[in-house]
VOPAGU-2260 file (C-alpha; in pm, 1 decimal, decimal comma):
REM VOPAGU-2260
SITE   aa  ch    i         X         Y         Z
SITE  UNK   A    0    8958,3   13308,2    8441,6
SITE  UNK   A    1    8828,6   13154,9    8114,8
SITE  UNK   A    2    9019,5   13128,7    7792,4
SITE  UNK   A    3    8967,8   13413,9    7539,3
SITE  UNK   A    4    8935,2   13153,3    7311,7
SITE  UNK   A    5    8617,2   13048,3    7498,7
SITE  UNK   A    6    8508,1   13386,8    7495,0
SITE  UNK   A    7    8509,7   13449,4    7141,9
SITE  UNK   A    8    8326,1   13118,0    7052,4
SITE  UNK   A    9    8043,1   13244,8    7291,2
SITE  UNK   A   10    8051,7   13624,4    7131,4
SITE  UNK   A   11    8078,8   13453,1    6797,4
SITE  UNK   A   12    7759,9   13203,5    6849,6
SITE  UNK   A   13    7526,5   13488,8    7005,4
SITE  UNK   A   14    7664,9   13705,0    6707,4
SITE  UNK   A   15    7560,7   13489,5    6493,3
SITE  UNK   A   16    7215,3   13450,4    6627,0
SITE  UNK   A   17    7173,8   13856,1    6718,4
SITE  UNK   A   18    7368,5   14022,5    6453,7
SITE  UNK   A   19    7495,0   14240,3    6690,8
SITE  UNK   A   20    7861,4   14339,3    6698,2
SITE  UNK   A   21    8032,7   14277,1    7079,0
SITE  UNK   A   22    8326,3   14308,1    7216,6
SITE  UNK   A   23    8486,0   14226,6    7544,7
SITE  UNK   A   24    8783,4   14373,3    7720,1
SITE  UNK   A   25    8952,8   14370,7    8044,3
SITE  UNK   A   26    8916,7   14654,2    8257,7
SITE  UNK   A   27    9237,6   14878,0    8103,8
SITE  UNK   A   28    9064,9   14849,4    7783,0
SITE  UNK   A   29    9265,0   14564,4    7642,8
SITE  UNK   A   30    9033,3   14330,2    7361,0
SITE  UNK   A   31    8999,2   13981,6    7501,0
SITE  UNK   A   32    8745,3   13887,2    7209,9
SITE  UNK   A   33    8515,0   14050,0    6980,0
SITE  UNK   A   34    8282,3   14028,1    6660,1
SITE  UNK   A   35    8338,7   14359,1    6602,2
SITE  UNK   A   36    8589,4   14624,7    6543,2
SITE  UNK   A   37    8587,1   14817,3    6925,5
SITE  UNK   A   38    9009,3   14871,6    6947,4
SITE  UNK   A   39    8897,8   15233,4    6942,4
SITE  UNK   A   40    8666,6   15253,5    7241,9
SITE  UNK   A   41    8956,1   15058,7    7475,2
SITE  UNK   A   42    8988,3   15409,2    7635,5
SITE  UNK   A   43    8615,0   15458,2    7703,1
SITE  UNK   A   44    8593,4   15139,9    7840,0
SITE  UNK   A   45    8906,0   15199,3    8066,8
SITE  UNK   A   46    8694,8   15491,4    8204,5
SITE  UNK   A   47    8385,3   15286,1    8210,7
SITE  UNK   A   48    8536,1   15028,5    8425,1
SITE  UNK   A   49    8626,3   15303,4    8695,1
SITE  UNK   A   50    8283,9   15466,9    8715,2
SITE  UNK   A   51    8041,9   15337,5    8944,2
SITE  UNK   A   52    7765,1   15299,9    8683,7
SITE  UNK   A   53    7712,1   14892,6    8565,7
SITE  UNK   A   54    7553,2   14963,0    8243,6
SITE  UNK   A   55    7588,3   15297,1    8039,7
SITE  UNK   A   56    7526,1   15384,1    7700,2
SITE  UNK   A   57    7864,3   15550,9    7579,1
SITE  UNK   A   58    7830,0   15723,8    7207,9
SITE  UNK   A   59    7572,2   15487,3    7063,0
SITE  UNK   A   60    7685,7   15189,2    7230,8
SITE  UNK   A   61    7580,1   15028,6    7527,9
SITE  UNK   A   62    7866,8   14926,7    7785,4
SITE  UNK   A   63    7843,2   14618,2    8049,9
SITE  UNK   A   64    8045,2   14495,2    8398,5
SITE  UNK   A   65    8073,9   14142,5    8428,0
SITE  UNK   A   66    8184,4   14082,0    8781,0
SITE  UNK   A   67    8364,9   13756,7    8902,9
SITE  UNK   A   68    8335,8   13787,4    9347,5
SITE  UNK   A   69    8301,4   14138,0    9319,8
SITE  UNK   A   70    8582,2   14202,3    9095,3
SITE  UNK   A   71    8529,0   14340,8    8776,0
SITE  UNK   A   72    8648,9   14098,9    8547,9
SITE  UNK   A   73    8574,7   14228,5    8143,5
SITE  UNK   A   74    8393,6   14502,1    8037,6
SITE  UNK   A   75    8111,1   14434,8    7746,0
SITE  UNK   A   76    8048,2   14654,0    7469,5
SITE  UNK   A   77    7752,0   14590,7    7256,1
SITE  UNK   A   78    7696,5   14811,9    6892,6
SITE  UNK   A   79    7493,0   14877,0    6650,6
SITE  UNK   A   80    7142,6   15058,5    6684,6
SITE  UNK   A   81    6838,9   14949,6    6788,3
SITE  UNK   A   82    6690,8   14878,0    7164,5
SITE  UNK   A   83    6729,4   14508,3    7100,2
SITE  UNK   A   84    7130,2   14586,6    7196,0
SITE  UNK   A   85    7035,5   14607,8    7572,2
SITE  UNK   A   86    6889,4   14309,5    7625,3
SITE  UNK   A   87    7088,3   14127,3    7391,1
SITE  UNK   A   88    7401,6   14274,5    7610,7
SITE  UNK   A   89    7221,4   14170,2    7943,9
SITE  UNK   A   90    7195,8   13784,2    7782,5
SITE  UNK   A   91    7592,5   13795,9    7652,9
SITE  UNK   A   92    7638,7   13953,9    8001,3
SITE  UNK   A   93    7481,4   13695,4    8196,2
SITE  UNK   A   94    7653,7   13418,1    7980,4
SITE  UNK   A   95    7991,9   13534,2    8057,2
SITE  UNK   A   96    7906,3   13544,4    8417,2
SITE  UNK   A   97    7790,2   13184,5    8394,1
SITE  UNK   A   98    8089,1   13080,4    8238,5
SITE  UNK   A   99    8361,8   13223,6    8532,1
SITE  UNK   A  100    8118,1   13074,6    8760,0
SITE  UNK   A  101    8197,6   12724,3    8611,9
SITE  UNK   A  102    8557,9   12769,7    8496,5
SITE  UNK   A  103    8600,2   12874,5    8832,5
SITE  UNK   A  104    8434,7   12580,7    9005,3
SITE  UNK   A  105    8649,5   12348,2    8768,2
SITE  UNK   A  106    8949,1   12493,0    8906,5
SITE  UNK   A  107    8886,0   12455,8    9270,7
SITE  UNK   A  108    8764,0   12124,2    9211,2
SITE  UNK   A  109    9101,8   12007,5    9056,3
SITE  UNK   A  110    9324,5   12174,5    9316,4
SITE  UNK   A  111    9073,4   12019,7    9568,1
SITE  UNK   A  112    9148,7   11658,5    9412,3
SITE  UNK   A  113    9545,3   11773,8    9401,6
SITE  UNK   A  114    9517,2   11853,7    9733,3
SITE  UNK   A  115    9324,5   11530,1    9823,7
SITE  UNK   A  116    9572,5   11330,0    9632,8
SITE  UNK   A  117    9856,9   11482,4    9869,6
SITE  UNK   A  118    9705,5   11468,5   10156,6
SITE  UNK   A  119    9683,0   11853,2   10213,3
SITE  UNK   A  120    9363,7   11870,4   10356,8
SITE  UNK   A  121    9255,6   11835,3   10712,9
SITE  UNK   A  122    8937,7   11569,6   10757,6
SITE  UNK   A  123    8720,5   11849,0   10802,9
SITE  UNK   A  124    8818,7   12071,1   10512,7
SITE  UNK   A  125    8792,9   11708,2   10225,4
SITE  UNK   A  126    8415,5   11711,3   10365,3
SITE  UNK   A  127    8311,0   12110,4   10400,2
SITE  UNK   A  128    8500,1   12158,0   10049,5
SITE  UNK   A  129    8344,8   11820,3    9880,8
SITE  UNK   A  130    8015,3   11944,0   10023,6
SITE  UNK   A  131    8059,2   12318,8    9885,4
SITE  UNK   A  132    8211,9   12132,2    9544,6
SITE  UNK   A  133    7910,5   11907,1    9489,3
SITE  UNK   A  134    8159,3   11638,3    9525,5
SITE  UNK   A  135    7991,9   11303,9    9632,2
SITE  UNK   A  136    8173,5   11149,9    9954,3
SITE  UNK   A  137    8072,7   10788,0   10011,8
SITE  UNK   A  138    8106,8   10629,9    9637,6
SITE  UNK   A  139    8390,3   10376,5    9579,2
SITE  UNK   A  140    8619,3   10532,7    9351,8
SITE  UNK   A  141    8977,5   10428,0    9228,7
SITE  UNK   A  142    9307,7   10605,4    9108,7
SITE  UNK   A  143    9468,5   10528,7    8736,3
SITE  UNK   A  144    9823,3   10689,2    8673,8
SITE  UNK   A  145    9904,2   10723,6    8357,2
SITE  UNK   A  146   10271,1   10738,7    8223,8
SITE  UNK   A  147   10400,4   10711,0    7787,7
SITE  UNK   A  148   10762,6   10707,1    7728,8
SITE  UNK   A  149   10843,1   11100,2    7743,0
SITE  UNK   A  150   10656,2   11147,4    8064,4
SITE  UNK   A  151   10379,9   11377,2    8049,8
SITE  UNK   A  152   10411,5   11491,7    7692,7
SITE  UNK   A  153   10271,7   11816,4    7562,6
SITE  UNK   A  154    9931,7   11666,4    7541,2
SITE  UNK   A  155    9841,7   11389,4    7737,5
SITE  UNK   A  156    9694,2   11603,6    7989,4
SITE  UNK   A  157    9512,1   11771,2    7756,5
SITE  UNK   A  158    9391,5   11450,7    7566,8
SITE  UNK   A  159    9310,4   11241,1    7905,6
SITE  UNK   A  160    9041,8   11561,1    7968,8
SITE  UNK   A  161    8900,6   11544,1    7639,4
SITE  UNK   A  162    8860,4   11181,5    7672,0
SITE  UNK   A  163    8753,4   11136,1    7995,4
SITE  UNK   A  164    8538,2   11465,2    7939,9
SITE  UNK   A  165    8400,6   11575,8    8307,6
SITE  UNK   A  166    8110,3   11409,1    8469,4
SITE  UNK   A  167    8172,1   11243,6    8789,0
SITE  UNK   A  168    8525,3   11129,6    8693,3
SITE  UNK   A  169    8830,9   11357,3    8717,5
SITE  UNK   A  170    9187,0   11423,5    8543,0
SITE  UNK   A  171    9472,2   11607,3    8704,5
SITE  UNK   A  172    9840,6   11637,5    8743,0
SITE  UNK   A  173   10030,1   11696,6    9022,8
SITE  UNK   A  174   10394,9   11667,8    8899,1
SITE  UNK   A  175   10565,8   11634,8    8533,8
SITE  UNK   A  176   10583,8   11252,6    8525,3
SITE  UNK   A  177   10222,6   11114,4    8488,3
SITE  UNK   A  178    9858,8   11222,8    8481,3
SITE  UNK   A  179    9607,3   11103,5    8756,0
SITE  UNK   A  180    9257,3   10962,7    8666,3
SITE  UNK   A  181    9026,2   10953,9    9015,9
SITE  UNK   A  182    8711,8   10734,5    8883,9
SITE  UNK   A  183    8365,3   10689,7    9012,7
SITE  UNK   A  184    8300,9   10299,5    9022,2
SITE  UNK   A  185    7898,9   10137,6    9054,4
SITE  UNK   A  186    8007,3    9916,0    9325,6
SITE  UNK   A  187    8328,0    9799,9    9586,2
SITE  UNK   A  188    8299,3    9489,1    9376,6
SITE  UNK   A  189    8419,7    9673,1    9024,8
SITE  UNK   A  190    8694,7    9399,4    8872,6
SITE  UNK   A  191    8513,2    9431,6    8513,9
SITE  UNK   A  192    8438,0    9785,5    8504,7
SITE  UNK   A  193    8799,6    9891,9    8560,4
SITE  UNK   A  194    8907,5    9574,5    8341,3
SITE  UNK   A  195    8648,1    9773,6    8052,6
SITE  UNK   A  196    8780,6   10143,7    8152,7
SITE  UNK   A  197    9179,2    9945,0    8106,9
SITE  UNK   A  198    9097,7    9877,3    7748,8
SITE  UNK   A  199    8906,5   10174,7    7660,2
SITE  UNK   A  200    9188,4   10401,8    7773,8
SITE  UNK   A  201    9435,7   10164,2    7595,9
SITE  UNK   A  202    9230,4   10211,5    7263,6
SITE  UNK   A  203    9199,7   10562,9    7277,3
SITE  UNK   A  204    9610,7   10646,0    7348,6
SITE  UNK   A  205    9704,3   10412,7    7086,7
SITE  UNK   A  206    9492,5   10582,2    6847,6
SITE  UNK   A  207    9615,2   10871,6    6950,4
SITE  UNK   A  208   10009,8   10767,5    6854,7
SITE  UNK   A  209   10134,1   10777,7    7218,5
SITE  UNK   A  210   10390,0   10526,4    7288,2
SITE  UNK   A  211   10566,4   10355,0    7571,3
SITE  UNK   A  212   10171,6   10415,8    7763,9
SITE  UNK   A  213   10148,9   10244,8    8112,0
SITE  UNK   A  214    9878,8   10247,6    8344,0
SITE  UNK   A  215    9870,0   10184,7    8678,1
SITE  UNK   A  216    9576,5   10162,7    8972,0
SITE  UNK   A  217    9576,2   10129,8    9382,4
SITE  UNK   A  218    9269,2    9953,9    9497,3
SITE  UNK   A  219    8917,1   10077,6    9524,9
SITE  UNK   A  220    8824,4   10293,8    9826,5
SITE  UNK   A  221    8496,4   10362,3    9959,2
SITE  UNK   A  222    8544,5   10728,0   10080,6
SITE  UNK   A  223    8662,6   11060,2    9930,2
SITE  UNK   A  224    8943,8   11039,4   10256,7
SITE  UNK   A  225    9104,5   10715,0   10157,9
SITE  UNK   A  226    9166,7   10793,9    9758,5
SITE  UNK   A  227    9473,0   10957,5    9854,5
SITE  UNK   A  228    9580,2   10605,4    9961,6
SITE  UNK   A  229    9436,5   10443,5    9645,7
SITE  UNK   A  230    9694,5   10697,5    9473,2
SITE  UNK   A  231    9990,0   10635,8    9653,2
SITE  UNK   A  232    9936,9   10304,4    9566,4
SITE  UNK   A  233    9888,5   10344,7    9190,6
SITE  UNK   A  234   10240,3   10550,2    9223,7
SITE  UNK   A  235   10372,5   10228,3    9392,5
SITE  UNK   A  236   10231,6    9993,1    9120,6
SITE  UNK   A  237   10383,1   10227,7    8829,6
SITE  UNK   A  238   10713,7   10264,4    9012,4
SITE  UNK   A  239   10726,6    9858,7    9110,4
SITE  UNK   A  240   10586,5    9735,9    8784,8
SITE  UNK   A  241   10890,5    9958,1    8577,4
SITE  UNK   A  242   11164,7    9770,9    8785,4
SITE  UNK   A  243   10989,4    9445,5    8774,8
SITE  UNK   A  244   10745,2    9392,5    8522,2
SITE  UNK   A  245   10912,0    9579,3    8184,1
SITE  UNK   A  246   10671,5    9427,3    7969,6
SITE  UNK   A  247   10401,7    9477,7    8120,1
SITE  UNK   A  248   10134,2    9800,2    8013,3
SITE  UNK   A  249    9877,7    9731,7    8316,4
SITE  UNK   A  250    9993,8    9743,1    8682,2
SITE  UNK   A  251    9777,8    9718,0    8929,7
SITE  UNK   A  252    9883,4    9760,7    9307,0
SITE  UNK   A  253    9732,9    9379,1    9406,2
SITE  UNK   A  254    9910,7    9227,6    9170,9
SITE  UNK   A  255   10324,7    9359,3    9297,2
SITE  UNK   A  256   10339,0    9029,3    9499,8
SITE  UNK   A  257   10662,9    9028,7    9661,4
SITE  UNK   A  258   10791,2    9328,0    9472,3
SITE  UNK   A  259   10624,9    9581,1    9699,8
SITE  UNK   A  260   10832,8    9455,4    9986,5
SITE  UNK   A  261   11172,3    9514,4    9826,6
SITE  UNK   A  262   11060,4    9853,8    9691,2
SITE  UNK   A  263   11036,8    9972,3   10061,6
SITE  UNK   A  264   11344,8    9806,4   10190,4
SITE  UNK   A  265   11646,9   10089,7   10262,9
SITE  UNK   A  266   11947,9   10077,3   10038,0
SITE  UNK   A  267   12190,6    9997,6   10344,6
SITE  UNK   A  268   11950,7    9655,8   10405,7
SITE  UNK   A  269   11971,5    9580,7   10092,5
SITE  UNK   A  270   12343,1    9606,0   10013,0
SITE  UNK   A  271   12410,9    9388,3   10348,3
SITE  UNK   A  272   12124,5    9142,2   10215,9
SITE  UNK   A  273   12325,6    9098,3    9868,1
SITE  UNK   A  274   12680,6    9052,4   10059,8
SITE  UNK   A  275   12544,2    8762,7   10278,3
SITE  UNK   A  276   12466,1    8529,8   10034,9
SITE  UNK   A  277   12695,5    8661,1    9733,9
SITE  UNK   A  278   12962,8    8786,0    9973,2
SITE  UNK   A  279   13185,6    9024,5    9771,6
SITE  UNK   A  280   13064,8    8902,3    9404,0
SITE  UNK   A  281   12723,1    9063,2    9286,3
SITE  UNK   A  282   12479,8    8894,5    9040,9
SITE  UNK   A  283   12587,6    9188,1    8803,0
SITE  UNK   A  284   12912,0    9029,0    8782,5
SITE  UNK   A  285   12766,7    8719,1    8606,6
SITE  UNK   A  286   12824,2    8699,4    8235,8
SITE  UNK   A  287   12508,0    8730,1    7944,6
SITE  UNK   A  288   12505,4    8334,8    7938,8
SITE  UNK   A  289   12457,3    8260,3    8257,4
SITE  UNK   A  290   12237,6    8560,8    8321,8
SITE  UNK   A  291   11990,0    8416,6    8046,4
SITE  UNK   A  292   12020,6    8031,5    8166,6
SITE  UNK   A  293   11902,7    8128,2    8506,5
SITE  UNK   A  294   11591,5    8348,9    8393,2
SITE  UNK   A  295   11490,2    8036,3    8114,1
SITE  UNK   A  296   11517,1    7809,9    8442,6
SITE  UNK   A  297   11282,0    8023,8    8643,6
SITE  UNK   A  298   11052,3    8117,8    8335,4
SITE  UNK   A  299   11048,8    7741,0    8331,9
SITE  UNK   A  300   10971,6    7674,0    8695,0
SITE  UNK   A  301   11310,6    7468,6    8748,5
SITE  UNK   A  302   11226,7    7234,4    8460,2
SITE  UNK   A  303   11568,0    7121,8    8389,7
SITE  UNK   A  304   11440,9    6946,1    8041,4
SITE  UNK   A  305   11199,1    7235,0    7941,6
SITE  UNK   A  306   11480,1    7520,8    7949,4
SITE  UNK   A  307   11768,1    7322,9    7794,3
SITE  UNK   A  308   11535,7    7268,4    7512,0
SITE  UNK   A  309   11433,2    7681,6    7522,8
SITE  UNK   A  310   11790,3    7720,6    7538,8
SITE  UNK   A  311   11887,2    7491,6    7241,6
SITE  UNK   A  312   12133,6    7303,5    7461,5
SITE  UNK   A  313   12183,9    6964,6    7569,5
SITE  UNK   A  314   12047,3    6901,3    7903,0
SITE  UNK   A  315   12416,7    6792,7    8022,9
SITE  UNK   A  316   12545,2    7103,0    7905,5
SITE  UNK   A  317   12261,4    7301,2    8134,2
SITE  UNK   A  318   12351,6    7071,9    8445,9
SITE  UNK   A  319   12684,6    7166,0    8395,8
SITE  UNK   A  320   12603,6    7557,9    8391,3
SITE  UNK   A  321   12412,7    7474,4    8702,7
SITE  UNK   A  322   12677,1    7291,1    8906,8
SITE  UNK   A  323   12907,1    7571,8    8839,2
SITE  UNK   A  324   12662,4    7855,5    8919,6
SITE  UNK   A  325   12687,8    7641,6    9261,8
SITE  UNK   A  326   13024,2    7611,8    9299,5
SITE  UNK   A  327   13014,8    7986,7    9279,6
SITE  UNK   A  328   12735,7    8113,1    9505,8
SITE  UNK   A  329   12651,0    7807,6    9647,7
SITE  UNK   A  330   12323,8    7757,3    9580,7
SITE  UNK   A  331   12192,9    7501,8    9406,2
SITE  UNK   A  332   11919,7    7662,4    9202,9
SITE  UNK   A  333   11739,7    7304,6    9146,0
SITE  UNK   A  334   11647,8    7297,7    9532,1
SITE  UNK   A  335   11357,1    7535,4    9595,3
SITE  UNK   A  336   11461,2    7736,5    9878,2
SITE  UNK   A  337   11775,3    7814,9    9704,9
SITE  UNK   A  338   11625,3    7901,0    9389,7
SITE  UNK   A  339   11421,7    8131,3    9605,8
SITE  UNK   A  340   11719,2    8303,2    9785,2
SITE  UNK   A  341   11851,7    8364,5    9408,5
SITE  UNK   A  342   11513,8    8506,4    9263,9
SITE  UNK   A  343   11471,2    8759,7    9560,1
SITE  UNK   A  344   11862,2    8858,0    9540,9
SITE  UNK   A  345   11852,5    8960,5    9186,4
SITE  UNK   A  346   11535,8    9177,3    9218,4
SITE  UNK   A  347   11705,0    9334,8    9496,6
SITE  UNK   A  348   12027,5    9419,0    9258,0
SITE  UNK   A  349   11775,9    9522,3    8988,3
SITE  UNK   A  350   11561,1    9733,8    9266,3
SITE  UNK   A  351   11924,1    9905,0    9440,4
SITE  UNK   A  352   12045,5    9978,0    9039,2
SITE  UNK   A  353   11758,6   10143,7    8995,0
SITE  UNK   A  354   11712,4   10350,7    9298,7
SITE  UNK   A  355   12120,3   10426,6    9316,9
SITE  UNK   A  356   12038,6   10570,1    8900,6
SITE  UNK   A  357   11798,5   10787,0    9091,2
SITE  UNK   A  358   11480,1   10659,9    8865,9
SITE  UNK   A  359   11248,0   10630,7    9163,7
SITE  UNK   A  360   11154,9   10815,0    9439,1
């Protein structure tokens, strides 16, 4: 059903045109909008709306069914005098009907793409229903999830629709933490254009005060069957890049890198992963200092000379950090496969703290 708010901007503009008073009510008589003062003819309306008549002049004014699938939806009442108030009820009439027509169409296309995002829909229903919707099939589209710092805040729903307006682009929810952009790209080969959609979406939130904005995207898909998969992985990128990649506003799903992998590792491989090579320490247990020495040294790809002068120390003092960090795990973080074996560990501590806080998933 459309807004009343919709309704009375259409009765308003055709008022304004006509000069005839309207007014439209549900079928108990109730006003849902009006240019004119009707309240009083809710109870001949009421009656209207059970007789089998679709048009009757009641009392000097001229009376109206506006169906939506065969079920009455309002009832129109057009005043004044004159035989202009027929016609000028058949127009307002046949707006109205044009309007639940649409709204209605709008909403089965976005639970269609909810449903196409889950993957509720059997192959045969995406295509009948995309088919029925008007919905093109085989254009390469991509998914954009979009997350600010309160979740899905009063408005960003809202806004993203405004924005992104309708078109052949659409903007849906389907929980309380994000809202879901599913785009219609020129070509498979579309780096720039989302690169140019990025920064126009980017512009338009900041302008718009919301804070803490992230955006993630999955990869482009050729068919209306594989976006759900181009969502799933936009969910991955914005759950991968918030454990990862903090400071980063733009995720995409090809850029995780080894990230993805943990994020589907089980706890229980994880845990036994972390005891092998720490044993019953954690890197958790490691104090501020030598937590921020060993992310300089990998910032600074090992460069002994680089991060002791980052770190405002004397390289000695560094090497000495080092050799202890050794004597306690025993790796040496200077050799390259250790230094590996440390860099994967403490993503996994950072990726189990974050699942066990129950953030994810």
């Amino acid at each position: 059903m459309i807004s009343n708010q919709i309704l009375q901007n259409t009765l308003d503009g055709i008022t304004q045109i006509s000069g005839v008073g309207l007014c439209v009510m549900d079928p108990e008589g109730k006003v849902a909008a009006s240019t004119a003062d009707l309240s009083s003819r809710s109870r001949l309306a009421a009656e209207f709306a059970l007789s089998a008549a679709d048009s009757q002049e009641i009392s000097g004014h001229q009376y109206f069914k506006i169906y939506d699938d065969q079920t009455l939806e309002y009832v129109l009442i057009v005043g004044g005098s004159g035989e202009d108030k027929y016609v000028v009820g058949r127009m307002v009439a046949f707006q109205i009907q044009n309007l639940l027509v649409a709204y209605k169409e709008r909403f089965d296309k976005d639970n269609y793409i909810k449903n196409l995002l889950l993957d509720n829909l059997l192959l045969i229903d995406i295509y009948s229903r995309s088919k029925k919707l008007h919905i093109q099939t085989e254009v390469p589209r991509v998914v954009f999830v979009i997350e600010c710092a309160k979740g899905k805040d009063n408005n960003l729903l809202d806004m993203t629709k405004g924005y992104v307006g309708g078109g052949k682009d659409f903007v849906t929810a389907v929980d309380e933490r994000n809202v879901i952009i599913v785009k219609e790209l020129a070509s498979m080969d579309a780096t720039k254009e989302i690169d140019k959609t990025i920064k126009n979406l980017q512009t338009f939130y900041h302008k718009e005060g919301v804070k803490g904005l992230r955006i993630a995207y999955g990869t482009v898909v050729a068919e209306i069957k594989e976006v759900s998969r181009s969502y799933k992985e936009a969910r991955m990128a914005a759950d991968v890049g918030k454990i990862f990649f903090e400071e980063k506003e733009v995720m995409a799903y090809s850029q995780l890198g080894i990230g993805r992998l943990i994020y589907q590792l089980p706890i229980p491989l994880c845990k036994m992963y972390i005891e092998e090579i720490f044993g019953t320490k954690s890197p958790d247990d490691f104090d501020e200092e030598t937590l921020t020495t060993i992310q300089k040294f990998f910032e600074n790809n090992l460069n002994v000379s680089e991060t002791s002068r980052q770190l405002f120390i004397h390289r000695n003092t560094l090497v000495y950090r080092l050799d202890k960090l050794q004597k306690s795990t025993g790796l040496d973080l200077r050799a390259f496969e250790d230094a590996i074996t440390f860099k994967i560990a403490l993503m996994v501590v950072k990726y189990m703290n974050c699942i066990e806080a129950g953030e994810y998933r």
